[in-house]
Backbone as ProteinMPNN parsed JSONL, in Angstrom:
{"seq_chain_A": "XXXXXXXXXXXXXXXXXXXXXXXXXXXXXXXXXXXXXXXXXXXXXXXXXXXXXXXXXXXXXXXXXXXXXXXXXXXXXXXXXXXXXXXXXXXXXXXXXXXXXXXXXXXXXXXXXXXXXXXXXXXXXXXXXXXXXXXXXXXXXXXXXXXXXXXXXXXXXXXXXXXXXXXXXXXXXXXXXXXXXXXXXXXXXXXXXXXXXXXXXXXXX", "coords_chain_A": {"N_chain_A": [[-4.104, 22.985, 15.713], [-2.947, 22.456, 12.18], [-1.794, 19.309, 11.482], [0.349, 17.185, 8.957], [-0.455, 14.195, 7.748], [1.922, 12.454, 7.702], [3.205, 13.639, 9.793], [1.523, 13.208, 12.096], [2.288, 10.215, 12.332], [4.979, 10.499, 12.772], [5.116, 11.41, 14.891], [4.188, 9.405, 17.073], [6.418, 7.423, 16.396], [8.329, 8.866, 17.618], [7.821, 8.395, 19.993], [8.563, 5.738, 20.509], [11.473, 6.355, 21.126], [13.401, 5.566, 19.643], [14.945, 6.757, 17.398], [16.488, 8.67, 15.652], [16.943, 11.864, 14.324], [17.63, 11.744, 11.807], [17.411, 9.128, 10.9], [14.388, 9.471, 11.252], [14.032, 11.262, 8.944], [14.744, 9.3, 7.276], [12.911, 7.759, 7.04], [10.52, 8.714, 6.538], [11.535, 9.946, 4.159], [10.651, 7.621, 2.373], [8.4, 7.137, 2.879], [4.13, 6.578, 2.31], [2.31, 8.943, 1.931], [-1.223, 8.892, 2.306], [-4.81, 9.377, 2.267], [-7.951, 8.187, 3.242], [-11.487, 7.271, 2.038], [-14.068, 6.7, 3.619], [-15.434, 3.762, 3.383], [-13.703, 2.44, 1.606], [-11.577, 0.545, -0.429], [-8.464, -1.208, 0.947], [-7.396, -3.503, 0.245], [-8.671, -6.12, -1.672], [-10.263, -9.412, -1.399], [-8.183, -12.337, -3.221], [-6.794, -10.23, -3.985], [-3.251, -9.063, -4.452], [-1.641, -8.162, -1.528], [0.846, -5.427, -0.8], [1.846, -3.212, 0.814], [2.8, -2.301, 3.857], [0.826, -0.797, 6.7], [0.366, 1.944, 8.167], [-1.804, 3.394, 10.962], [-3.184, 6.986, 10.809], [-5.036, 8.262, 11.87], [-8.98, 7.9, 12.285], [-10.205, 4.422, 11.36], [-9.534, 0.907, 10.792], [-10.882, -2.3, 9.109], [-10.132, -5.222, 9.114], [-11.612, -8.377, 7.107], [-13.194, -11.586, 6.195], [-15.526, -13.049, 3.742], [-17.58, -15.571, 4.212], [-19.343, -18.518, 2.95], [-21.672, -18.641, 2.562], [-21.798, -15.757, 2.452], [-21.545, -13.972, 4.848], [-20.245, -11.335, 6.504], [-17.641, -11.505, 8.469], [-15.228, -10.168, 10.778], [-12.608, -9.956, 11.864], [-10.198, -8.394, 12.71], [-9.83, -4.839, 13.701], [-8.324, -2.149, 13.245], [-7.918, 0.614, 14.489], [-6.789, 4.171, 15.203], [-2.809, 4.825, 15.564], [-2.296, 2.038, 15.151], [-0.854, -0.751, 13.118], [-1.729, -2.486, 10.091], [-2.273, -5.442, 7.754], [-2.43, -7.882, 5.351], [-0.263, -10.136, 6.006], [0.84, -12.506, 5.443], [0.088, -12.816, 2.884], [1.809, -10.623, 1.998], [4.338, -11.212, 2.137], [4.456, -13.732, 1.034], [3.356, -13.28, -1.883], [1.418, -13.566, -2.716], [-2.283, -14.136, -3.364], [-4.584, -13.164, -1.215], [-6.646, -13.584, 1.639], [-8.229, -11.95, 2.684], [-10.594, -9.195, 2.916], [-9.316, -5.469, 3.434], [-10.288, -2.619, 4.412], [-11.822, 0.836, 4.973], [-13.547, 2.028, 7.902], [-14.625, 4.332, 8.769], [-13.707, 8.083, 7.793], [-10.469, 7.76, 6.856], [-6.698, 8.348, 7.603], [-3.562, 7.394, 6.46], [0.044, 5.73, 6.581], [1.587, 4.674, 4.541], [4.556, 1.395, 3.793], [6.039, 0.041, 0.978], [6.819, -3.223, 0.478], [9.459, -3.752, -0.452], [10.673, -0.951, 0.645], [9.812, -1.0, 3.461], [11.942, -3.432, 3.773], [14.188, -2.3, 3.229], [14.197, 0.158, 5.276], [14.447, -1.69, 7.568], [16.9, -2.889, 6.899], [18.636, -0.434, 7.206], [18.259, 1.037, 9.503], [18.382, 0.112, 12.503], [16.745, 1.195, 14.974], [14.683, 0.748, 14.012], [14.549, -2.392, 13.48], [14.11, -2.965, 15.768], [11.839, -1.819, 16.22], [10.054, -3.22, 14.759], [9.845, -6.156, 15.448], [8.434, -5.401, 18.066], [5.907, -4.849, 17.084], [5.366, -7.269, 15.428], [5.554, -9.054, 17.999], [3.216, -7.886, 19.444], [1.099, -8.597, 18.017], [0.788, -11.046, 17.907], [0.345, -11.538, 20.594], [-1.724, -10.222, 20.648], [-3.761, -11.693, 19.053], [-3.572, -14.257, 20.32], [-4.752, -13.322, 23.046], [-7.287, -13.024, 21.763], [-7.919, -15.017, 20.775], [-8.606, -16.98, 22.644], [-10.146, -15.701, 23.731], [-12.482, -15.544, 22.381], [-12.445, -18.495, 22.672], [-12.987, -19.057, 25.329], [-14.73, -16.866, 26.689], [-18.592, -15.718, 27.815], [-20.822, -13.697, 26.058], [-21.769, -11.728, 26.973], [-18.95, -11.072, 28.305], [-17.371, -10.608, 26.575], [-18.153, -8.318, 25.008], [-17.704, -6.399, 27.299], [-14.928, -7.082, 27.502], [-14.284, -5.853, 24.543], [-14.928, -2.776, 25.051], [-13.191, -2.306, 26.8], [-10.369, -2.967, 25.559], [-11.272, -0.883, 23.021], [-12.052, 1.391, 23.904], [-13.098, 3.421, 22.381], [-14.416, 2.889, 20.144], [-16.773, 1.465, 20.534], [-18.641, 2.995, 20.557], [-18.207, 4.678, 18.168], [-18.809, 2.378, 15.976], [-21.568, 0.6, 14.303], [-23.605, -1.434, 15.323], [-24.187, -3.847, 14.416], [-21.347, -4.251, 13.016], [-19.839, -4.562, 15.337], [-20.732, -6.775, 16.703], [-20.198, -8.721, 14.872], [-17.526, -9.036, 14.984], [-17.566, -9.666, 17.377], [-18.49, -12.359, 17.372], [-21.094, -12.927, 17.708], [-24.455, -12.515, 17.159], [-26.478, -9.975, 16.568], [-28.41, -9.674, 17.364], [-28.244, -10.253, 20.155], [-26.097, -9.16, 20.917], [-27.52, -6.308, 21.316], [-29.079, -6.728, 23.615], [-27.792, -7.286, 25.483], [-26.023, -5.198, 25.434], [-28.42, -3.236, 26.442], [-28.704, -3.964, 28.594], [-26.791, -3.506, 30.274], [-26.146, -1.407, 31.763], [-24.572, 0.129, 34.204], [-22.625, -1.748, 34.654], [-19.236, -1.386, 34.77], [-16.76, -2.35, 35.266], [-14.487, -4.206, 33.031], [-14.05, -7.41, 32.038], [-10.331, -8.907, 32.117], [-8.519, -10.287, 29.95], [-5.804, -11.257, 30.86], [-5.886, -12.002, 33.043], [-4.637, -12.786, 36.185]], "CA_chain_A": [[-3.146, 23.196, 14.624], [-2.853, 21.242, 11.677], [-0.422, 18.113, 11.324], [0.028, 16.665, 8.121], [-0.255, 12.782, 7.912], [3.465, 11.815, 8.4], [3.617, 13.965, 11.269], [1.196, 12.261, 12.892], [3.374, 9.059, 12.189], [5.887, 11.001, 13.594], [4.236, 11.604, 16.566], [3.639, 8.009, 17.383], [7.716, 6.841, 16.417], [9.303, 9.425, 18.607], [7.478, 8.064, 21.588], [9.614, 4.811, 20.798], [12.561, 6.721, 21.672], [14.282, 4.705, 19.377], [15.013, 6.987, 16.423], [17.435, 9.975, 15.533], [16.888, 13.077, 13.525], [18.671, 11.558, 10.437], [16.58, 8.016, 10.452], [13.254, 9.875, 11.092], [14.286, 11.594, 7.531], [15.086, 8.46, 6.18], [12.013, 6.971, 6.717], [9.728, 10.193, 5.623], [11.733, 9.869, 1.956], [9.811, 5.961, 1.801], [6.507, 6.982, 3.114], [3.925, 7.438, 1.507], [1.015, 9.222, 3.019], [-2.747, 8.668, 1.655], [-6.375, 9.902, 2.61], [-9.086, 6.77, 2.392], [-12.56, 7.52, 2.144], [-15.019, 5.882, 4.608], [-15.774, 1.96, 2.541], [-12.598, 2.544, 0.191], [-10.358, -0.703, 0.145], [-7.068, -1.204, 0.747], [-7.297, -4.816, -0.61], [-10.042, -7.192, -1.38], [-9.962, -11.069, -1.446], [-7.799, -12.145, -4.345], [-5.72, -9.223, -4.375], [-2.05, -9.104, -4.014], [-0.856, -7.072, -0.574], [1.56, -4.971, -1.196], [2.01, -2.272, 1.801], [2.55, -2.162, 5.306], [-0.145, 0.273, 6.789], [0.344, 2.67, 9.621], [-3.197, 4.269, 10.879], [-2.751, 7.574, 11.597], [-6.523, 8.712, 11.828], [-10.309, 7.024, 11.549], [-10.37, 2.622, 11.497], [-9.828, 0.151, 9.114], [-11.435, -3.289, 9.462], [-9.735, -7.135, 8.558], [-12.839, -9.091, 7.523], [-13.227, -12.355, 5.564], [-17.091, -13.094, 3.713], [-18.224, -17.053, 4.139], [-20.069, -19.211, 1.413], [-22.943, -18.02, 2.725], [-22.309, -14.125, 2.19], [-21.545, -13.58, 6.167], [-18.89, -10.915, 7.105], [-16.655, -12.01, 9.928], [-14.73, -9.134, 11.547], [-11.499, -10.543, 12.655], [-9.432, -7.132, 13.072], [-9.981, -3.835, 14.217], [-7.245, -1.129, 13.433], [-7.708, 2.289, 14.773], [-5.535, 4.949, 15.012], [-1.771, 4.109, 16.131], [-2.239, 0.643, 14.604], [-0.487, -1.072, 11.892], [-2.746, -3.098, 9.566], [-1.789, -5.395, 6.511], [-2.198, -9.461, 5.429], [1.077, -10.449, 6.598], [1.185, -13.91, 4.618], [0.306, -12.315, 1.371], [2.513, -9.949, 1.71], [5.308, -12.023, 2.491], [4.523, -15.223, 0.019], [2.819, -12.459, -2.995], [-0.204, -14.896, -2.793], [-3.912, -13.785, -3.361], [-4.989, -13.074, 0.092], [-8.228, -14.438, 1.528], [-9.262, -11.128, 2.935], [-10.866, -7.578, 2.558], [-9.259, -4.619, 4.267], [-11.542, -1.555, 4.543], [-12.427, 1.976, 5.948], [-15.04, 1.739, 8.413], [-14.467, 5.945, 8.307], [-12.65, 8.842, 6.598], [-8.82, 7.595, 7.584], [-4.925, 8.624, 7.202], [-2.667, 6.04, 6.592], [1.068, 5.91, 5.848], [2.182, 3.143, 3.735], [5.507, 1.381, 2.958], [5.773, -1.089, 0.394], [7.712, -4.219, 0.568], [10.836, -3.272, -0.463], [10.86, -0.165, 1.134], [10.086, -1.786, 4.656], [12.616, -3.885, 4.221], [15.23, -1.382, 3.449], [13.922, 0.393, 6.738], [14.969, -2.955, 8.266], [18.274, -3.197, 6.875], [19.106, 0.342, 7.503], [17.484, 1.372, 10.782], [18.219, -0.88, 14.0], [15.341, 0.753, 15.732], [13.208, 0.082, 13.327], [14.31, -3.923, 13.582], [13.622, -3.129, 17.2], [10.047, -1.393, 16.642], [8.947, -4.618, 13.932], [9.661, -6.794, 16.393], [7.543, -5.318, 18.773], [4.882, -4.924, 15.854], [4.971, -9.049, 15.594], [5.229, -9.534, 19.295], [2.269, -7.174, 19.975], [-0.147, -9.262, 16.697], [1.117, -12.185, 18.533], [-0.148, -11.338, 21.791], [-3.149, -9.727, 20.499], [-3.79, -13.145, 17.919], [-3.254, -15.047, 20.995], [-6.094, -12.95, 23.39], [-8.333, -12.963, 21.185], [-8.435, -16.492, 20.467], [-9.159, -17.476, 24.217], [-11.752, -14.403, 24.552], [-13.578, -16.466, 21.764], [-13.079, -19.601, 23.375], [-13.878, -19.088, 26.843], [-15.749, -15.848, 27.292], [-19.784, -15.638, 27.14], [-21.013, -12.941, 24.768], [-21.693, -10.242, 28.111], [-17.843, -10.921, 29.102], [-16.269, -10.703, 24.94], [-18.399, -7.32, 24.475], [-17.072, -5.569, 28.144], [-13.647, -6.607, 27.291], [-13.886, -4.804, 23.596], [-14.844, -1.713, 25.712], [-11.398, -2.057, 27.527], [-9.716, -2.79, 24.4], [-11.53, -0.296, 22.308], [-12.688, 2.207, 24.531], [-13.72, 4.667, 21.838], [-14.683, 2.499, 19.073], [-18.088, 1.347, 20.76], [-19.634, 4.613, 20.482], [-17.943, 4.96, 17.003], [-18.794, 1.575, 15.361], [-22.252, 0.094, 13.902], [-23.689, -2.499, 16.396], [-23.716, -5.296, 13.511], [-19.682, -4.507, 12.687], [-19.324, -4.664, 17.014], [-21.484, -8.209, 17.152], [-19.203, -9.748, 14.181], [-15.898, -9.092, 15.306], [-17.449, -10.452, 18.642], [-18.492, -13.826, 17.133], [-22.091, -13.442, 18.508], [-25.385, -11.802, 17.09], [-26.594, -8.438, 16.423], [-29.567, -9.363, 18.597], [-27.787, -10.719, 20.964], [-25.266, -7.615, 21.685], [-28.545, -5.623, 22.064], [-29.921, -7.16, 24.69], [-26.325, -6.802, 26.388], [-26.103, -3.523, 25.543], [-29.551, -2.913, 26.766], [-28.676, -4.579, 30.041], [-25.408, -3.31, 30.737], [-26.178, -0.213, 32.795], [-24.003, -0.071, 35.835], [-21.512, -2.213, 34.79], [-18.279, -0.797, 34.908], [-15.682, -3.368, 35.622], [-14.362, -5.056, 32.507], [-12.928, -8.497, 32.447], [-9.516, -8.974, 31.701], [-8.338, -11.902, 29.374], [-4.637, -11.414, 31.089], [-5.67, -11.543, 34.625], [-3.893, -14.005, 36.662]], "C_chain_A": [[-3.137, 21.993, 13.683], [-2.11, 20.364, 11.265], [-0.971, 17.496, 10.056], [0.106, 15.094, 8.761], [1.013, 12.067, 8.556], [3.963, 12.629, 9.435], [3.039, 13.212, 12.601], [1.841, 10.877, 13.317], [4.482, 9.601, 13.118], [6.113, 10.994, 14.906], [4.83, 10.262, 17.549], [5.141, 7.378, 17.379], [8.204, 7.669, 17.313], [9.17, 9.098, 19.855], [8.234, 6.488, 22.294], [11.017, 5.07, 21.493], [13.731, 5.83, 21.134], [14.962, 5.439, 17.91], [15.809, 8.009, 16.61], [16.495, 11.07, 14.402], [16.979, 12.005, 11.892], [17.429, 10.374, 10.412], [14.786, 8.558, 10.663], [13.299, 10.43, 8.794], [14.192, 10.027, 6.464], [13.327, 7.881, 5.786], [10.776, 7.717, 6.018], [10.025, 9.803, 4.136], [10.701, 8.47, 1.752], [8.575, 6.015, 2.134], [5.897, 7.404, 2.345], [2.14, 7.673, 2.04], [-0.567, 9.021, 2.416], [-3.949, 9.25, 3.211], [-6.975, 8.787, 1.993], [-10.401, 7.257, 2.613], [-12.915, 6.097, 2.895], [-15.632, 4.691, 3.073], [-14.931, 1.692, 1.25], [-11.392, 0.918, 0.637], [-9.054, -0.567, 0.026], [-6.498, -2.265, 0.442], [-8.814, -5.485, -0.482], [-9.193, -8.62, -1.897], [-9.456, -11.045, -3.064], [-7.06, -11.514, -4.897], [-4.373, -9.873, -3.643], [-1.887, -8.258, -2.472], [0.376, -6.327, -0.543], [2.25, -3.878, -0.09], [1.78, -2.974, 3.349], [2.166, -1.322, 5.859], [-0.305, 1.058, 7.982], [-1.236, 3.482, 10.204], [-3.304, 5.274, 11.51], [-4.324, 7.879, 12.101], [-7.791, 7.638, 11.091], [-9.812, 5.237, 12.311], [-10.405, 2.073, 10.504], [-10.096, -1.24, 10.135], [-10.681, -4.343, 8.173], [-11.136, -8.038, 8.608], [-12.6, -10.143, 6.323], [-15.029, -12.782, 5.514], [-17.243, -14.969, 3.652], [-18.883, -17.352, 2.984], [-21.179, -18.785, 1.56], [-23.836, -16.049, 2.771], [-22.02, -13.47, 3.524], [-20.331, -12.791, 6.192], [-18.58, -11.442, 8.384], [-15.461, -11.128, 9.783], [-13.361, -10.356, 11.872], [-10.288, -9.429, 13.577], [-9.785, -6.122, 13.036], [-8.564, -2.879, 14.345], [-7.826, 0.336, 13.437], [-6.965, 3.214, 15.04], [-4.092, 4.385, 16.055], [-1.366, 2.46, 15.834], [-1.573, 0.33, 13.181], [-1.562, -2.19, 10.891], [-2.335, -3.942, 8.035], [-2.022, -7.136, 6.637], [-0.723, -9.392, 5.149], [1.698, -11.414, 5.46], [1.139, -13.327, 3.145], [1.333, -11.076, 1.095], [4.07, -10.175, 1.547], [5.546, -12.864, 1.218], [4.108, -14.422, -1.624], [1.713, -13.284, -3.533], [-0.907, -14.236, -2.817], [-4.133, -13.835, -1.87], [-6.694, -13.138, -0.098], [-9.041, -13.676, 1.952], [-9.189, -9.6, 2.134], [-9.737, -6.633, 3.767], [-10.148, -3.4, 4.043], [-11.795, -0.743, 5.199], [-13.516, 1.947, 6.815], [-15.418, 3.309, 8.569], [-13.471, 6.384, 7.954], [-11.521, 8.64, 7.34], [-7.741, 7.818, 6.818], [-4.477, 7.717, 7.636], [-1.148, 6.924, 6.134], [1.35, 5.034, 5.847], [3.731, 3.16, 3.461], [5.628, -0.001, 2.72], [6.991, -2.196, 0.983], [8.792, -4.13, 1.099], [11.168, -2.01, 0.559], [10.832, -0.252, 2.816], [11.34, -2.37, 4.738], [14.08, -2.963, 4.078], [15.184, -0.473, 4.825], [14.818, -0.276, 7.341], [16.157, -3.235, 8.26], [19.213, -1.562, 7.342], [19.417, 1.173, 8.764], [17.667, 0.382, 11.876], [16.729, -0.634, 14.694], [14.609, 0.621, 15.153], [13.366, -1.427, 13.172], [13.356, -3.804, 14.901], [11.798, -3.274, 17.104], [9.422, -3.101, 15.425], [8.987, -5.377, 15.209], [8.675, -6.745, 17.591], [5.749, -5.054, 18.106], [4.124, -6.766, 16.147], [4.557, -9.593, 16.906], [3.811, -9.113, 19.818], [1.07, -8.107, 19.501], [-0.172, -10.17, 17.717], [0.401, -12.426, 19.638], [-1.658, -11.308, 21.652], [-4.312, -10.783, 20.159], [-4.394, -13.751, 19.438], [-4.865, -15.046, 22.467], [-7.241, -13.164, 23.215], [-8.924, -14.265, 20.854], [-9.128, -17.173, 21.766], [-10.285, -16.429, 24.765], [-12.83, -15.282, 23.848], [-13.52, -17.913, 22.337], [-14.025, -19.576, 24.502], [-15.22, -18.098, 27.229], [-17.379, -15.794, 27.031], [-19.571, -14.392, 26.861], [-20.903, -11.979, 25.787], [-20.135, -10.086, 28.061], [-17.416, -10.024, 27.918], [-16.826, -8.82, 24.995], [-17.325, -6.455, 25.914], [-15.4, -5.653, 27.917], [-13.175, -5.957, 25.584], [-14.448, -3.08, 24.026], [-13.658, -1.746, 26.229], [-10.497, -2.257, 26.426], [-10.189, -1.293, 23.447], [-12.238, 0.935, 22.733], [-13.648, 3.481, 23.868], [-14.663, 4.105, 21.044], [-16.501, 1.742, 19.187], [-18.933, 2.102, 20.508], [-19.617, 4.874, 19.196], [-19.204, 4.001, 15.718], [-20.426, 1.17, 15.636], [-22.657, -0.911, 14.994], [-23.362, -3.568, 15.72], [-22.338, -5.389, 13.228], [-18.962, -4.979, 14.294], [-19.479, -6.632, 17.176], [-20.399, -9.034, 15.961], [-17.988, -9.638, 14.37], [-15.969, -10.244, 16.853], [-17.811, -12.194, 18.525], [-20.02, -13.904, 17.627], [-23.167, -12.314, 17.213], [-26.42, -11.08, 16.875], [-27.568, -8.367, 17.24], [-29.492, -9.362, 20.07], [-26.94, -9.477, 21.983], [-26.437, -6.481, 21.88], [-28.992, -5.549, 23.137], [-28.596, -7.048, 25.458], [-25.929, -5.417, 26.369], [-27.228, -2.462, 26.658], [-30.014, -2.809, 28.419], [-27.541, -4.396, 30.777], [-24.798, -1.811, 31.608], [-25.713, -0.211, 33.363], [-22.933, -0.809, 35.901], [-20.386, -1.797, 34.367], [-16.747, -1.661, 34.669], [-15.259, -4.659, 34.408], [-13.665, -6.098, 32.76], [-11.48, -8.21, 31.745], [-8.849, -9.941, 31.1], [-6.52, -11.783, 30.036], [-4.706, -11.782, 32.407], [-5.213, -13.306, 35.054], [-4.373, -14.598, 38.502]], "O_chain_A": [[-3.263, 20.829, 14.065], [-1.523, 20.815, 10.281], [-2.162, 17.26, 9.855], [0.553, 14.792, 9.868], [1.09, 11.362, 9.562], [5.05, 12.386, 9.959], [3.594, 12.802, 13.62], [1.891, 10.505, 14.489], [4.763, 9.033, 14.174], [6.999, 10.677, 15.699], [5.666, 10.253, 18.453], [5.319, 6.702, 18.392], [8.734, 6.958, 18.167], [9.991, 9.324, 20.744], [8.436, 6.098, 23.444], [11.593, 4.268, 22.228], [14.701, 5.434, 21.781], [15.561, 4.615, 17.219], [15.93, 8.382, 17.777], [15.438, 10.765, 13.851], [16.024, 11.826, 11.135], [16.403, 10.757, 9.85], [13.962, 7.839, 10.097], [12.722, 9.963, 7.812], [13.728, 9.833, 5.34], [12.77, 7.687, 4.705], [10.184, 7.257, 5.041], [9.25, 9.48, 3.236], [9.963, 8.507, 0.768], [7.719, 5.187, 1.822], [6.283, 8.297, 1.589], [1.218, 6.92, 2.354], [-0.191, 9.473, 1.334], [-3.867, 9.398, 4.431], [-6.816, 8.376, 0.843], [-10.434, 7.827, 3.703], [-12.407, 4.976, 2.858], [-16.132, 5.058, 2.009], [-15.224, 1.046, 0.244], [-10.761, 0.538, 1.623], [-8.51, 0.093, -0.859], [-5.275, -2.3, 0.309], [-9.702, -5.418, 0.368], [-8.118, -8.833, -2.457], [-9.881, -10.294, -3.942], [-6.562, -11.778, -5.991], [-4.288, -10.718, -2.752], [-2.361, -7.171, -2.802], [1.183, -7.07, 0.016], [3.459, -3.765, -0.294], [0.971, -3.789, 3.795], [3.046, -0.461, 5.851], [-1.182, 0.741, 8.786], [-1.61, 4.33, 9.393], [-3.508, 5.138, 12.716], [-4.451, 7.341, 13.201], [-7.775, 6.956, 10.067], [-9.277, 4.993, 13.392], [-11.011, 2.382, 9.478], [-9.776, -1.382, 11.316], [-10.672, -4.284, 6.943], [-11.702, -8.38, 9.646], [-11.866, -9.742, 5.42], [-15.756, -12.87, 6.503], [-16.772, -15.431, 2.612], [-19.003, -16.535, 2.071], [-21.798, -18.496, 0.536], [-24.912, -15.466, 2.907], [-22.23, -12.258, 3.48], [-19.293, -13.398, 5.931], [-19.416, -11.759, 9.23], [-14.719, -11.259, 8.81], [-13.542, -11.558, 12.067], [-9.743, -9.613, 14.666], [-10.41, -6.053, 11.977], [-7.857, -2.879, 15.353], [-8.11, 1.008, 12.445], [-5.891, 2.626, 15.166], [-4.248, 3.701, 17.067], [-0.365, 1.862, 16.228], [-1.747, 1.081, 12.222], [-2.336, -2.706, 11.698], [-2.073, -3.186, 7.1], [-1.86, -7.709, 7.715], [-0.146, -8.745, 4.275], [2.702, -11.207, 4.779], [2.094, -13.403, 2.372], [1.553, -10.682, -0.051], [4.843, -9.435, 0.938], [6.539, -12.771, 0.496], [4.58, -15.009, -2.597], [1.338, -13.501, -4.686], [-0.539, -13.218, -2.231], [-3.691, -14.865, -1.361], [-7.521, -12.962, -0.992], [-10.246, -13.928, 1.939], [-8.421, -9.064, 1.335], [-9.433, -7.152, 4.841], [-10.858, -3.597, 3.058], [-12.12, -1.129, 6.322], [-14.596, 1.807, 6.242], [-16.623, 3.545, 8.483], [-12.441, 5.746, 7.738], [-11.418, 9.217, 8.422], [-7.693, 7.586, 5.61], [-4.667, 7.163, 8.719], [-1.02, 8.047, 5.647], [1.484, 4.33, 6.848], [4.334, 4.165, 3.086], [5.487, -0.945, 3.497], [7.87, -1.91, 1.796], [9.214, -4.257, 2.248], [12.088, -2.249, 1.342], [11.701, 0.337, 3.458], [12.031, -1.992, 5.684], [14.958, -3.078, 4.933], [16.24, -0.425, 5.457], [15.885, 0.227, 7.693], [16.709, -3.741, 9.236], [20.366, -1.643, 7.766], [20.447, 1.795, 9.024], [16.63, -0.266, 12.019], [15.858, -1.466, 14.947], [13.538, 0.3, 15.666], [12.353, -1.957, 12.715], [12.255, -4.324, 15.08], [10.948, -4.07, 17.503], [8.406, -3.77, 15.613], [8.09, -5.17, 16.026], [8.164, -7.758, 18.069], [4.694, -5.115, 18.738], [3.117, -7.243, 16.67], [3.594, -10.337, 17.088], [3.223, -9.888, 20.572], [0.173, -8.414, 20.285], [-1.143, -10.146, 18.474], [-0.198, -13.497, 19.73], [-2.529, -11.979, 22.206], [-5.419, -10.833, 20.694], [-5.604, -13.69, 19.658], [-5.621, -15.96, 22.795], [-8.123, -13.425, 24.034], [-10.115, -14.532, 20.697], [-10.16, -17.841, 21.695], [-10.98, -16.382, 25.78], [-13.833, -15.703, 24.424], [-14.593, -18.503, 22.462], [-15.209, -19.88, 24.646], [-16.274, -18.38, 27.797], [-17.594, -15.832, 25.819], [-18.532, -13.812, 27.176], [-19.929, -11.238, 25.653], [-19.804, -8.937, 27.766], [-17.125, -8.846, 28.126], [-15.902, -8.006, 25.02], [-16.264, -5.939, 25.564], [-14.658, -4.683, 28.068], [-12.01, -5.637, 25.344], [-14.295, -2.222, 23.157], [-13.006, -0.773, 25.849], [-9.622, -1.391, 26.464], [-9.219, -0.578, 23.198], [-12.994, 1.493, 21.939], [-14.493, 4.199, 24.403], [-15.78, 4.623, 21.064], [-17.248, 1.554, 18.227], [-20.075, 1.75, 20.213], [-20.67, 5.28, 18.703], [-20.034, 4.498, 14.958], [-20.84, 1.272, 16.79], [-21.674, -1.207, 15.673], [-22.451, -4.301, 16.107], [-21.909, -6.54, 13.146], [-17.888, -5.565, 14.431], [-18.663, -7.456, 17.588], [-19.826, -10.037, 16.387], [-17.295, -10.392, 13.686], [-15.179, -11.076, 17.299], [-17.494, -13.056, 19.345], [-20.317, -15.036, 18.01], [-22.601, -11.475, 16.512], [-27.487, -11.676, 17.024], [-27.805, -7.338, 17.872], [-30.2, -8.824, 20.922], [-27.072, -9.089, 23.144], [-26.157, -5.665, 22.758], [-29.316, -4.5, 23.693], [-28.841, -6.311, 26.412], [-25.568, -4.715, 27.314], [-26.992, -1.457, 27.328], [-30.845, -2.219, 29.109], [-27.298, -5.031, 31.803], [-23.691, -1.369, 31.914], [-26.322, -1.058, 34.017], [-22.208, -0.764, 36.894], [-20.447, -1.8, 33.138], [-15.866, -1.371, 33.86], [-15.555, -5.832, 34.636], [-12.727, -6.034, 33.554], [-11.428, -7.35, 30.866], [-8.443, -10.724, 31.959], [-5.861, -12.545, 29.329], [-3.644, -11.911, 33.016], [-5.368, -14.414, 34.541], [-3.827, -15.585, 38.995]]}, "name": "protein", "num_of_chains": 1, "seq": "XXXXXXXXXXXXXXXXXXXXXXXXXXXXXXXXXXXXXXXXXXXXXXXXXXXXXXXXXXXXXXXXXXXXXXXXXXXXXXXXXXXXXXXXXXXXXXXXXXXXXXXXXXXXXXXXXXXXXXXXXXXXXXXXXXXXXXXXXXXXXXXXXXXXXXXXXXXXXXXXXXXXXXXXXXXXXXXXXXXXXXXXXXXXXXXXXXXXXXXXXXXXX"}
């Protein structure tokens, strides 16, 4: 059956269990739903940010290009993800990156203002940001110690446990620059990775 965009959204807030009838409405009137074509931006370097980006369908990619022309992958939003430069959206600064379709995706956007009226109107929606920030935070935080510590075999098996779909989905060269290593390199790990099953875990204790 087919669900429009903000149902899908829908979907995904009711499972918070933090919302009513009446504040689901509210937040519907401020959304605003879009269709992105596969390599369509939703900012490039230099631009303002302006939206906070729900993903209902497809992937969008956070990447910043070097002096030398190199993409570097930093984020990975696929569906259920929120996606947006934070700082530029915040300060109304030129932001230093691209955002970008990596395929055909549904988003639902709300701008600035309209977030923050959310915020002032909605408790569970203070609740759900909060767990928005806490989640980046966490994620930020992972990810930084997968690139310190992990060799290149470990970093790729734990974006299979993170990304379970998105391996199969995603380009090997967009896989190898998010991972910090490659493109020849994740081959030969790919190549050699028959049988292994058992990803690491950057939480394990």
């Amino acid at each position: 059956m087919f669900e429009s965009i903000f149902e899908l959204f829908e979907k995904q807030l009711r499972t918070y269990r933090l919302f009513s009838d009446k504040d689901i409405a509210i937040i519907r009137s401020l959304a605003v739903s879009k269709q992105i074509k596969k390599r369509e931006y939703l900012l490039r370097q230099g631009g303002i940010c302006k939206f906070h980006t729900f993903v209902c369908s497809g992937c969008l990619r956070s990447y910043r290009i070097d002096d030398q022309g190199i993409e570097h992958i930093f984020n990975l939003s696929p569906a259920n993800h929120w996606v947006c430069d934070r700082v530029s959206l915040s300060t109304g600064e030129p932001s230093d990156e691209f955002i970008d379709a990596l395929e055909d995706s549904s988003v639902v956007q709300f701008s600035a203002a309209s977030f923050d009226l959310l915020l002032e109107q909605i408790p569970g929606f203070r609740v759900l940001n909060t767990k928005i920030i806490t989640d980046d935070c966490g994620l930020t935080r992972d990810r930084v110690y997968m690139m310190l510590s992990y060799q290149a075999e470990e970093r790729y098996r734990e974006f299979i446990r993170n990304f379970p779909q998105l391996h199969k989905r995603l380009p090997v060269y967009m896989i190898a620059s998010y991972l910090g290593i490659s493109r020849e390199t994740l081959t030969r790990i790919r190549s050699n990775m028959v049988g292994l099953s058992k990803p690491c875990k950057v939480n394990a204790e």
